[in-house]
C-alpha positions as CSV (number, residue, x, y, z in Angstrom):
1,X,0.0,0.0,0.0
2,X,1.8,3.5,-1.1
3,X,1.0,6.2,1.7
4,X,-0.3,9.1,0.7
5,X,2.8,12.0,0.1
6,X,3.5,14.9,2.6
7,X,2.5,18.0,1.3
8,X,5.2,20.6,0.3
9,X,5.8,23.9,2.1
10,X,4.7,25.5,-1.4
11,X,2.0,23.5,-1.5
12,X,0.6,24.2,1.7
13,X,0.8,27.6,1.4
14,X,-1.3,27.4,-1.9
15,X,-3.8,25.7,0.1
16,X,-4.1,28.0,3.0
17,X,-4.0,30.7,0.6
18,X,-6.6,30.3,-1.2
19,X,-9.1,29.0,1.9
20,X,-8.2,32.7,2.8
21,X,-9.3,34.5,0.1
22,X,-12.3,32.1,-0.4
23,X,-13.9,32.0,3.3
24,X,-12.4,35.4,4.6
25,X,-12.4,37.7,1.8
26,X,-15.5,36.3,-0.2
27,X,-13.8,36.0,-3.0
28,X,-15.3,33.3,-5.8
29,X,-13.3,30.2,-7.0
30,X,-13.5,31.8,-10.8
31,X,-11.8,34.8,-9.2
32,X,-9.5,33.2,-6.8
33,X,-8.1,30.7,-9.9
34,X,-7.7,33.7,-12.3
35,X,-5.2,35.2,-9.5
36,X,-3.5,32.0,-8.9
37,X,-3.6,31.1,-12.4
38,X,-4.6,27.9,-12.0
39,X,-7.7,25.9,-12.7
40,X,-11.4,26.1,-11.2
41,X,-11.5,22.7,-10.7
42,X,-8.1,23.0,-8.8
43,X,-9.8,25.6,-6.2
44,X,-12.6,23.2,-5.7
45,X,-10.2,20.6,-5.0
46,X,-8.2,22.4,-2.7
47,X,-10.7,24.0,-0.5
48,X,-12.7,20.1,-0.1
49,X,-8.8,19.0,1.0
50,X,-8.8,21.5,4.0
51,X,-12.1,21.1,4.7
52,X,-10.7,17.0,5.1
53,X,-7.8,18.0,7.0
54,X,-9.5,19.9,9.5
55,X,-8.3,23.4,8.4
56,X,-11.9,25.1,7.5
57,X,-15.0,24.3,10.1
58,X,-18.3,24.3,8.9
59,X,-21.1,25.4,11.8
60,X,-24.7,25.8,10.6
61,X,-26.3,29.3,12.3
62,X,-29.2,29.2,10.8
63,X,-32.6,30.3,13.1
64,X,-35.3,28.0,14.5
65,X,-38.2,28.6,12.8
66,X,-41.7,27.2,14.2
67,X,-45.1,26.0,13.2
68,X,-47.1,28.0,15.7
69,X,-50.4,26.3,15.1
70,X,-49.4,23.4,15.4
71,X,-47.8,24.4,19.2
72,X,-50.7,26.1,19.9
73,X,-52.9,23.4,19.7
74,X,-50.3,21.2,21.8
75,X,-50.4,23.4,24.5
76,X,-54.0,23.6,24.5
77,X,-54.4,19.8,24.1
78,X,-51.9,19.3,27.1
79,X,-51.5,22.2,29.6
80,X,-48.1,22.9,28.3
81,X,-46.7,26.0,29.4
82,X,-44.6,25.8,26.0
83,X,-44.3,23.5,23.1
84,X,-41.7,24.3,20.2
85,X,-42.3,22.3,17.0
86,X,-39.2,23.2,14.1
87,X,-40.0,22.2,10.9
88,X,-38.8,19.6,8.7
89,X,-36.2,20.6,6.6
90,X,-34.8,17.8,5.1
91,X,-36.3,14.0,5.3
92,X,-33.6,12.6,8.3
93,X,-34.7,12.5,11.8
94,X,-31.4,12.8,13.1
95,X,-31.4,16.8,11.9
96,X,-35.1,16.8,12.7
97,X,-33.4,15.7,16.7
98,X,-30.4,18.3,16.3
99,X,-32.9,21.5,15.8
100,X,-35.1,20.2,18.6
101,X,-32.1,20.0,21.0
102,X,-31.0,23.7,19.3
103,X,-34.2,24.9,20.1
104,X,-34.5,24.0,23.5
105,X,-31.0,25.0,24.4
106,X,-31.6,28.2,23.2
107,X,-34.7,28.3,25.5
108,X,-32.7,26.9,28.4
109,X,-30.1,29.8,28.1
110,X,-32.7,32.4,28.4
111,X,-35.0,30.4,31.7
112,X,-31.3,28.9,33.4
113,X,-30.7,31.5,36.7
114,X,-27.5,31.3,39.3
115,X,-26.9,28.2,41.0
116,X,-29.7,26.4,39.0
117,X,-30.0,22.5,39.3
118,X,-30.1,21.2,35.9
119,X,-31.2,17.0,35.6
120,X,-30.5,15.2,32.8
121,X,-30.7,11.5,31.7
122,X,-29.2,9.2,29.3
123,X,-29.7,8.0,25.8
124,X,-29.4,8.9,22.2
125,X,-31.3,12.1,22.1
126,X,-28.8,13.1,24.9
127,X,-26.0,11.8,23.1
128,X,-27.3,14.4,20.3
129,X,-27.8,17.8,22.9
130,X,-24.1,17.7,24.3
131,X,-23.4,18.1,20.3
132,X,-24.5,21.9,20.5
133,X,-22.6,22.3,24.1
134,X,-19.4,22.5,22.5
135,X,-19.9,26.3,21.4
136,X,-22.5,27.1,24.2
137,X,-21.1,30.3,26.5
138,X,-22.7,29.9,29.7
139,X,-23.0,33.2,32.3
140,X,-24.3,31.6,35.2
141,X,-22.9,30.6,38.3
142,X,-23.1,27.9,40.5
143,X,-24.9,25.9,38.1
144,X,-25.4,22.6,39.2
145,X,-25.5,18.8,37.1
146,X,-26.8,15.9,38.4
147,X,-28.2,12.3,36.4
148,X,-32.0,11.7,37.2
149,X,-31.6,8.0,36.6
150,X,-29.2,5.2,37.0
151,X,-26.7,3.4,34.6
152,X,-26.6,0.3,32.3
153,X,-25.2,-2.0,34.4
154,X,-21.8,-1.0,35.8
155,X,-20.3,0.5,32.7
156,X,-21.5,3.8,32.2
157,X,-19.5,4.1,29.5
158,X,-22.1,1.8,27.9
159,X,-24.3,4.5,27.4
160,X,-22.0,7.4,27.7
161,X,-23.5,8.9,30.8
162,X,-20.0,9.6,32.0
163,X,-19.4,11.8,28.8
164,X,-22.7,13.3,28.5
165,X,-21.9,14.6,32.2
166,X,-18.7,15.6,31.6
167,X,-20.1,17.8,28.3
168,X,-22.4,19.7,30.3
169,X,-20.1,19.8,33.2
170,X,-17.4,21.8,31.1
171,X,-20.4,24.2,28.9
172,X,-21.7,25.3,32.4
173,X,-18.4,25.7,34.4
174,X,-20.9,23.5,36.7
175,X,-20.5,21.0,39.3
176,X,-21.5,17.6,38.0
177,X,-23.2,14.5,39.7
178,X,-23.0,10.9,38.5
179,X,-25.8,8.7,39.4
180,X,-23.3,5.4,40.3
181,X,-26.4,2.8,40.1
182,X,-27.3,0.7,37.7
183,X,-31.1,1.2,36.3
184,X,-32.3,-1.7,37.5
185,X,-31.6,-4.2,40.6
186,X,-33.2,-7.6,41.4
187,X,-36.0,-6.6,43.9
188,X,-37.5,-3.8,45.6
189,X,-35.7,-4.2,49.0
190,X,-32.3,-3.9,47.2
191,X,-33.6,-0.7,45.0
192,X,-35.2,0.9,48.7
193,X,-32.1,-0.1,50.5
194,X,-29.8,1.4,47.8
195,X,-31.6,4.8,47.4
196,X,-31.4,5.3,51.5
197,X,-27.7,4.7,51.4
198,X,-25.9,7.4,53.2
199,X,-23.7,7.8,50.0
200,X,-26.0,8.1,47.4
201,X,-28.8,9.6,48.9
202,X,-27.3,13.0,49.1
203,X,-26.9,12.6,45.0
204,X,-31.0,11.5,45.2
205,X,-31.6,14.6,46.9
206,X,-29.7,16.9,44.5
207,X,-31.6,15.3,41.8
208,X,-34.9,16.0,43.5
209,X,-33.8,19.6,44.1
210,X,-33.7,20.0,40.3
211,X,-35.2,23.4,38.5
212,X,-34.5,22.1,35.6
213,X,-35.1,18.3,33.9
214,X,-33.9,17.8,29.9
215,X,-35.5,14.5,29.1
216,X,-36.5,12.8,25.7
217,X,-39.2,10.1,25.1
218,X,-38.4,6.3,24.3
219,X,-40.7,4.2,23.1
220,X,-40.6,0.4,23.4
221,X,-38.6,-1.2,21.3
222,X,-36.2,-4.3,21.6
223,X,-33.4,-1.7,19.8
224,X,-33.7,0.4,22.5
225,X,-30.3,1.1,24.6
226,X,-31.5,-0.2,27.5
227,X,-33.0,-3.8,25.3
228,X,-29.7,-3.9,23.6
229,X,-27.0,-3.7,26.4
230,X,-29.2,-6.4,28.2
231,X,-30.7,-4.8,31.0
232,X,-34.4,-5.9,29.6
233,X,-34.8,-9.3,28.1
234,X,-37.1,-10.6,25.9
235,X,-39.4,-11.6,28.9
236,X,-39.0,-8.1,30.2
237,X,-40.2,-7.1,26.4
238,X,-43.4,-9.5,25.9
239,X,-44.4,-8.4,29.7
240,X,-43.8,-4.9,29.3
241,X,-45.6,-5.1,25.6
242,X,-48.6,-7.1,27.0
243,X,-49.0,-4.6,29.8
244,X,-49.8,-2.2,27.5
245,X,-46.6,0.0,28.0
246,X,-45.6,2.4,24.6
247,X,-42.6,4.2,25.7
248,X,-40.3,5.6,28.7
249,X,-38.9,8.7,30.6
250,X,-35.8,8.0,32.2
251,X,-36.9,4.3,32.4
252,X,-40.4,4.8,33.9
253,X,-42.9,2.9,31.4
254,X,-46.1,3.9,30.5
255,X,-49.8,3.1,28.4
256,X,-51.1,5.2,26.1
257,X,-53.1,6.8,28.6
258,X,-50.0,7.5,30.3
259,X,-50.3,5.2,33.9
260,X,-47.1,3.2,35.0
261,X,-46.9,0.2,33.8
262,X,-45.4,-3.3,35.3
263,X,-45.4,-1.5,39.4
264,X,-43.0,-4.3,39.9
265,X,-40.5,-3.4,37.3
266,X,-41.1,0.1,38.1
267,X,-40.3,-0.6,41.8
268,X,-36.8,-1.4,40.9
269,X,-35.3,0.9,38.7
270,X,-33.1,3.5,40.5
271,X,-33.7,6.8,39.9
272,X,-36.5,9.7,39.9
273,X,-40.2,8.6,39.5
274,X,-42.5,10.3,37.3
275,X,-44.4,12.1,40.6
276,X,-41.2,13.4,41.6
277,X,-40.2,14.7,37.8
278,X,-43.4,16.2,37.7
279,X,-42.5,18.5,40.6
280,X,-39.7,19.9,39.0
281,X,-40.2,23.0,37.4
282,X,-39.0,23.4,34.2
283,X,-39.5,19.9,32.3
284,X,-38.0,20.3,28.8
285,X,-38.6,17.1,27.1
286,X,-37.3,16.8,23.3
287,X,-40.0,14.2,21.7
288,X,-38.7,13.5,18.2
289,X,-39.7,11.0,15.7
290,X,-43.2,9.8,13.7
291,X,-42.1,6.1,14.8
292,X,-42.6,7.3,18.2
293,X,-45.8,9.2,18.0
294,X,-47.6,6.9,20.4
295,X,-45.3,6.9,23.0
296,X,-45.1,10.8,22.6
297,X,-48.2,10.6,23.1
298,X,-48.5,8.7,26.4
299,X,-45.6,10.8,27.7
300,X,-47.6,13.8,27.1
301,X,-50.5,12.0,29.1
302,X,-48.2,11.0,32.1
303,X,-48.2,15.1,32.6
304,X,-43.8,14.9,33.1
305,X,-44.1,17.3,30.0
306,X,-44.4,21.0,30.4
307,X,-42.0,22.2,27.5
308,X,-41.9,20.9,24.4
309,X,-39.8,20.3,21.9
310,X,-40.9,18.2,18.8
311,X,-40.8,18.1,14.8
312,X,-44.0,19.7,12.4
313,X,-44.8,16.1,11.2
314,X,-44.5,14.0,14.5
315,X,-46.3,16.6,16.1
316,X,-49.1,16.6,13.0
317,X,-49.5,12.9,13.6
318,X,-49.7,13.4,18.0
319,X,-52.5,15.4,17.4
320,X,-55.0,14.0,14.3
321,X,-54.7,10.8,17.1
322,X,-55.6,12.7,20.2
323,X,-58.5,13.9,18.6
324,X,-59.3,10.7,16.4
């Protein structure tokens, strides 16, 4: 295999040069290759190279825009003191997820106050918000970070709680809490004798204590992290399904009229319950995702949701079945 040759100090130069003149003076690739006498199709070529080596950055800044009816009617349907819904750009979910997280970190910025408690959980969608932290500037102080559930097992690695801490951690100049429990134990004693320890229940309070919870909605599913790393089985699945259940905050199962579901399940996962979520104040739940419009909407019936942040379509399909 030949490795690729080291660029030369001319070389280089040409390329930096011409990033230059094409992302800092505006100039256009017809007028930067009449300069450098060289071809069009050379400028192209160099400016996708130091966009490869890391040399030029691409950020979107785009705004948020909303569908206002469509929130309007959500907060109506629900009670919601807020409900954002962006629009559908382009046909990828994963976008559709990184402008609801934009959204509601743009919202977060203007609600977060000194020494504010923020709770957050695990998950994909949270794996997805600590991608806009890495620009966020943060003026508060004493800001406070604390998990609202437990772990997968004993690896939080396994679901990058560790990370997704340490993101929000560094954005808010914040203290930060781990939750070091798994999500689920055998039996209730165990989860009752855990939570009273004298060494985690100082981290339970903290958590209780939150102002503000950023959540997202999972919906039953075998590929869901918590099916896949093994915590749930497929008995846990065909038990959870038969009961009715639709989706999950931080673990908690629910029907589609939004009751627990399973109360012995339920009584062993470590971590907030729904009651106490409800009593925290600002609830910002990011609900993305047509495939999940039934557990969205259970979620929205469990009343954990006060600000919402969803896509035009899901939201569209949440509402023609609340009022089918």
């Amino acid at each position: 295999m030949v490795s690729a040759k080291p660029m030369k100090n001319s070389d280089e130069r040409l390329l930096i040069s011409v990033i230059k003149q094409y992302y800092e003076l505006g100039m256009s690739q017809e007028e930067i290759a009449a300069k450098e006498y060289i071809s069009k199709s050379t400028i192209s070529r160099l400016i996708n190279k130091a966009i490869k080596k890391g040399y030029v950055k691409i950020k979107m800044a785009y705004p948020i825009l909303t569908a206002r009816e469509l929130e309007e009617k959500l907060m109506e349907l629900y009670g919601l003191e807020s409900a954002t819904v962006v629009p559908v750009y382009v046909e990828d979910q994963d976008l559709c997820v990184l402008d609801a997280c934009k959204a509601l970190l743009l919202d977060l910025k203007k609600l977060l106050r000194d020494g504010d408690v923020i709770g957050i959980s695990w998950g994909r969608t949270m794996e997805y918000f600590v991608k806009m932290l890495d620009d966020y500037y943060n003026n508060r102080k004493g800001i406070k970070i604390v998990q609202l559930n437990g772990n997968v097992a004993s690896n939080i690695l396994s679901v990058k709680a560790y990370d997704i801490v340490e993101k929000f951690q560094s954005a808010f100049s914040a203290t930060g809490y781990l939750f070091p429990l798994p999500i689920l134990v055998d039996n209730r004693d165990t989860a009752r004798a855990l939570l009273n320890d004298s060494r985690i229940k100082p981290i339970i309070d903290i958590a209780r204590q939150a102002d503000v919870a950023i959540l997202s909605v999972g919906k039953l599913s075998k590929k869901s992290l918590i099916f896949e790393r093994g915590v749930l089985n497929e008995q846990d699945y065909e038990e959870l399904s038969q009961a009715g259940a639709v989706g999950d905050i931080c673990s908690r199962y629910f029907d589609a009229a939004g009751n627990i579901v399973d109360n012995d399940l339920n009584a062993r996962v470590l971590g907030l319950t729904l009651e106490e979520l409800k009593r925290i104040k600002n609830r910002m739940v990011i609900a993305v995702g047509e495939d999940k419009v039934h557990a969205i909407l259970g979620a929205l019936r469990t009343g954990v949701i006060n600000k919402l942040y969803i896509d035009e379509r899901t939201a569209a399909k949440v509402i023609h079945l609340s009022e089918a």
